[in-house]
C-alpha positions as CSV (number, residue, x, y, z in Angstrom):
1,X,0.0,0.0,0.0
2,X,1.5,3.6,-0.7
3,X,1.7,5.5,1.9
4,X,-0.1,9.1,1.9
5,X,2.1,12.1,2.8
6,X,-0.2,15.0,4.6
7,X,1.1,18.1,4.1
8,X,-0.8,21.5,5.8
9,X,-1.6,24.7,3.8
10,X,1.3,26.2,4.5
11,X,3.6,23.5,3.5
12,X,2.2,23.3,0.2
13,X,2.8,26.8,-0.5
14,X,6.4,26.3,0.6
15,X,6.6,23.6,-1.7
16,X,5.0,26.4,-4.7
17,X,7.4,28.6,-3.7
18,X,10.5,26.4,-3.7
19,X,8.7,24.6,-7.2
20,X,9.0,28.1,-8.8
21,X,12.6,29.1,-7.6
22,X,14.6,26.2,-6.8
23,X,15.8,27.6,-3.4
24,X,13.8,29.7,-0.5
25,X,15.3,31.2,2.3
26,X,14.2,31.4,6.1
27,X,13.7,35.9,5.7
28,X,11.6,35.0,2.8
29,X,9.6,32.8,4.2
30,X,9.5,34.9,7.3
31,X,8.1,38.0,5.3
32,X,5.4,35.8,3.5
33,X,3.9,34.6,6.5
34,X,4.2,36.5,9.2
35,X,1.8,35.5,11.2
36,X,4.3,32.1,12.2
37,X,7.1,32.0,14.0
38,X,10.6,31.2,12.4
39,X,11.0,28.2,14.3
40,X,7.8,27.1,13.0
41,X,9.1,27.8,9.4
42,X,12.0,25.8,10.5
43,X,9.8,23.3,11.4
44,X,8.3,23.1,7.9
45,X,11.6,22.9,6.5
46,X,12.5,19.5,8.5
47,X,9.6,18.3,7.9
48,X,9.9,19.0,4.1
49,X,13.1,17.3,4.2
50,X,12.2,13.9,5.8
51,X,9.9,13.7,3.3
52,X,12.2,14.2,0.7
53,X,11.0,17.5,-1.1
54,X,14.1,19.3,-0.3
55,X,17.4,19.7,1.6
56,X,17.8,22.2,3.9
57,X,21.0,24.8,4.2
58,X,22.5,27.3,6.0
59,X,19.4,29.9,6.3
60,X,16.8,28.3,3.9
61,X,16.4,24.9,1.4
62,X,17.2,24.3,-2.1
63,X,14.2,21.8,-4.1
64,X,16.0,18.2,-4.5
65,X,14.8,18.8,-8.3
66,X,17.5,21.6,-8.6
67,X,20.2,19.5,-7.7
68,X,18.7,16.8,-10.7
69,X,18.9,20.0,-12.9
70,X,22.1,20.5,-12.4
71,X,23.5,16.9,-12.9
72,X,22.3,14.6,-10.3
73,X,24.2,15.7,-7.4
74,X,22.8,14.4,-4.6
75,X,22.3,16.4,-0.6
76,X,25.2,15.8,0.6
77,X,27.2,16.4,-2.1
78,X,25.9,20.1,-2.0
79,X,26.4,19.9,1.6
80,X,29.9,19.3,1.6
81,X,30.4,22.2,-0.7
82,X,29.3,24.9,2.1
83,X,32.0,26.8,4.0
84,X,34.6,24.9,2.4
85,X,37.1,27.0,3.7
86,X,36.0,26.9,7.0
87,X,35.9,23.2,7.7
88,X,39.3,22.2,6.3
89,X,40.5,25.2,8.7
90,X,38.3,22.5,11.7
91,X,39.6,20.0,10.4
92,X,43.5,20.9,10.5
93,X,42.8,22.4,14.5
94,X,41.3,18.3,15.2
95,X,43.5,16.3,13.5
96,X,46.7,16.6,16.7
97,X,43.3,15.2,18.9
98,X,42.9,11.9,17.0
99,X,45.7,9.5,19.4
100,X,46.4,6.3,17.9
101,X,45.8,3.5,20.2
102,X,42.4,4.8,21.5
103,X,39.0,3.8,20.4
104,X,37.6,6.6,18.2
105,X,34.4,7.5,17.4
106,X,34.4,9.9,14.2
107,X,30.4,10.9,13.1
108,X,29.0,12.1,10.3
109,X,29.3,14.9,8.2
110,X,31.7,16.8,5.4
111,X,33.9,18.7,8.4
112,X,34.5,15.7,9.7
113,X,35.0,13.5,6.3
114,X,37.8,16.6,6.1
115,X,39.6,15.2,8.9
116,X,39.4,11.7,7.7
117,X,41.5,13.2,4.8
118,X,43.7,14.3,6.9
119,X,44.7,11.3,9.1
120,X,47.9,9.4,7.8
121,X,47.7,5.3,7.5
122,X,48.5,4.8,11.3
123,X,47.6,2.9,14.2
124,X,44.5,4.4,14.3
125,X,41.1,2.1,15.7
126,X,38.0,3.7,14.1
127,X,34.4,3.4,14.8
128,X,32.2,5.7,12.8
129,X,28.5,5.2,11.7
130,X,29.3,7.0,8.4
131,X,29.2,4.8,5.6
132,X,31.8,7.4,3.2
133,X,34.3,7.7,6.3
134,X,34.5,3.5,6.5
135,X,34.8,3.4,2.8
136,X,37.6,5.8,2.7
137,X,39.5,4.6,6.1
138,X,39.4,0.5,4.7
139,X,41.7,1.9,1.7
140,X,44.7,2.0,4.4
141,X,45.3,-0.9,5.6
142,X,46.9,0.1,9.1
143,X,43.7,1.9,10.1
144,X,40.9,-0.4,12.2
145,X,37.8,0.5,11.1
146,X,34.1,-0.7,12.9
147,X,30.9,0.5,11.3
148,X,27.6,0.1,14.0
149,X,25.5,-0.4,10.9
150,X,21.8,0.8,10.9
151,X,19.3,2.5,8.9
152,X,21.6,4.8,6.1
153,X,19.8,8.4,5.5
154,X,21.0,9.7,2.5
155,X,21.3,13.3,3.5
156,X,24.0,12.6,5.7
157,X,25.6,9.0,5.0
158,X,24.9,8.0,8.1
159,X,24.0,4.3,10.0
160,X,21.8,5.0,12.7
161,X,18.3,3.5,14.5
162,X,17.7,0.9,16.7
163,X,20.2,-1.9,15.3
164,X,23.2,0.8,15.6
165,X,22.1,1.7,19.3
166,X,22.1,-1.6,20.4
167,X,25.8,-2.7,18.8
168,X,27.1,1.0,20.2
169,X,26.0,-0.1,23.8
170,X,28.6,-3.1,23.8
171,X,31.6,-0.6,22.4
172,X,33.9,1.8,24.5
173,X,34.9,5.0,23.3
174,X,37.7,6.9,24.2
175,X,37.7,10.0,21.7
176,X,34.4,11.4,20.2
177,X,34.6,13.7,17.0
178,X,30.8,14.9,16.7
179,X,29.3,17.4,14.4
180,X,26.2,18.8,14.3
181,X,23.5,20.7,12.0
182,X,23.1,23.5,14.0
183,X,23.9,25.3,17.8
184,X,22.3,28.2,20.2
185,X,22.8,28.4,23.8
186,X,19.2,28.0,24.3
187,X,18.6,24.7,22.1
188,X,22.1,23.5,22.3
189,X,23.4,21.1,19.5
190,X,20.5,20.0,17.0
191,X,19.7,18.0,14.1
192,X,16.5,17.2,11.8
193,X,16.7,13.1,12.2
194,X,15.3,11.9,15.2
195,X,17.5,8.1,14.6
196,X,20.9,10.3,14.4
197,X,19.8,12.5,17.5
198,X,19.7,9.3,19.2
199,X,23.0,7.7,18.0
200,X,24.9,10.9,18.8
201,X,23.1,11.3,22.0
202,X,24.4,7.9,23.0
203,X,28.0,8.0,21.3
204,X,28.5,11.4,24.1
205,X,27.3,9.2,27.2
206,X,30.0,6.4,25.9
207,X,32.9,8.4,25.3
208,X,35.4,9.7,27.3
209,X,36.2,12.8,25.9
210,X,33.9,14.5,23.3
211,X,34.9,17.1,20.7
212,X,32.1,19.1,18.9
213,X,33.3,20.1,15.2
214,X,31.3,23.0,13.8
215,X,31.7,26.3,12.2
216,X,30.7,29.1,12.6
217,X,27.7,28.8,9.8
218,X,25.7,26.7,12.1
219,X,25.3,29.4,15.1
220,X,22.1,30.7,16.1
221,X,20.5,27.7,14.1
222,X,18.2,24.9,15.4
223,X,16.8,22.4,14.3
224,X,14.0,20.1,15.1
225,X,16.2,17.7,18.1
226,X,18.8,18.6,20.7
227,X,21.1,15.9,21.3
228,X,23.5,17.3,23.6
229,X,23.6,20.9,25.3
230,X,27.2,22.7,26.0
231,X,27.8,20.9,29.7
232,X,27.8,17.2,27.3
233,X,31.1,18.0,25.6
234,X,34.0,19.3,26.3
235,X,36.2,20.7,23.4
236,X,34.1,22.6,20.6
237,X,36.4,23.7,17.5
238,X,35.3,26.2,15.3
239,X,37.4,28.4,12.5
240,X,36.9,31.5,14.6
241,X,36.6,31.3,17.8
242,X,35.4,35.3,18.1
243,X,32.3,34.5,16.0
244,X,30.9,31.8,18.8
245,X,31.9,34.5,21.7
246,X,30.3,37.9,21.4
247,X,28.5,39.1,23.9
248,X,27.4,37.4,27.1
249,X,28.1,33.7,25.1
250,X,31.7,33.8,26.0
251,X,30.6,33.6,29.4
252,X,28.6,30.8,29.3
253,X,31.1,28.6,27.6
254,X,33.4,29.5,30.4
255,X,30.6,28.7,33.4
256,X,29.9,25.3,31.0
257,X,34.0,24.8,31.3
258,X,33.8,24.4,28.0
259,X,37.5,24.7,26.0
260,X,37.4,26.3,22.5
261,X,39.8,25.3,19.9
């Protein structure tokens, strides 16, 4: 039997919207219907990407049909192309973090597939649930690598749901490298997939030590669920550091004891 997507008025008009130009963004949005909130609109976004209508980016979406336009590039593809710059500057600050001879979780995500780049063919035991840092980390054949398994969400290339929680209880981590989809101070560290809040959630109760991989980009963003809040890890590496501090927010990281990289 298909199964029916319900989408509400106002999704639908996203959808018109994003039909006619390929690519909305949050003000727009904001300024056509003002009478919801922009975490709502946020909302809508998710939403509109679990079902697969689009894939959402640093202050709006872009229609999955644009990418086919433009030669079958799929979301994270697109993904990884975003603050380029930025991440491989992440990535470089990381890479004296990852010891040989610990267990190492590395998650998800193009800043930290840019550190897998980075790491030489060394004593190095792996565990990741992303299914292009296993591929790339089996082509050297001193580097361990363990893969949970799990559903794989294409967005991302990431194993997670119940399967991976369950093989994830039975492994110790030493060394976390997380990333995330967005960060405030009020919502913490957020993503849209409800599986991969729960696999990260998890993978930050294991570990020993957990470093948070983000730039700058992704501040003052949330998305739908928080799986960990400031006082859960306890190195966060950006490419500028003065970007994640103005104001009262240095503060906090300090009270949260909190060490930025």
């Amino acid at each position: 039997m298909e199964r029916v997507i319900v989408l509400n008025d106002r999704q639908k008009q996203i959808l018109d919207l994003l039909n006619l130009t390929g690519e909305i963004h949050l003000k727009s949005l904001s300024e056509q219907f003002p009478e919801f909130s922009v975490m709502t609109l946020r909302r809508d976004l998710s939403y509109l990407e679990g079902k697969g209508y689009l894939v959402r980016t640093h202050g709006g979406a872009v229609s999955r049909d644009k990418f086919k336009r433009e030669g079958e590039e799929d979301a994270y593809s697109m993904r990884s192309k975003e603050n380029k710059e930025a991440k491989a500057v992440i990535a470089h600050k990381a890479v004296p973090f990852v010891e040989k001879g610990r267990a190492v979780y590395l998650d998800a995500g193009s800043t930290i597939m840019q550190l897998v780049t980075l790491l030489n063919d060394d004593g190095y035991t792996i565990i990741t649930s992303a299914v292009n840092t296993a591929l790339e980390l089996v082509k050297r054949p001193h580097i361990s690598v363990f893969i949970p398994g799990g559903i794989v969400n294409a967005n991302t290339l990431s194993c997670s749901g119940p399967s991976s929680l369950d093989v994830l209880s039975q492994v110790n981590i030493d060394l976390a490298f997380m990333s995330a989809s967005g960060f405030s101070i009020d919502r913490g560290f957020t993503v849209s997939n409800m599986n991969e809040c729960a696999l990260k959630r998890t993978v930050i109760q294991k570990a020993n030590k957990v470093f948070l991989l983000m730039d700058t980009g992704k501040f003052n963003k949330d998305l739908a669920f928080t799986f960990a809040g400031l006082e859960d890890i306890d190195y966060l590496i950006s490419e500028d550091q003065a970007k994640l501090t103005k104001g009262e927010t240095e503060k906090i990281f300090l009270e949260k004891k909190v060490i930025l990289i």
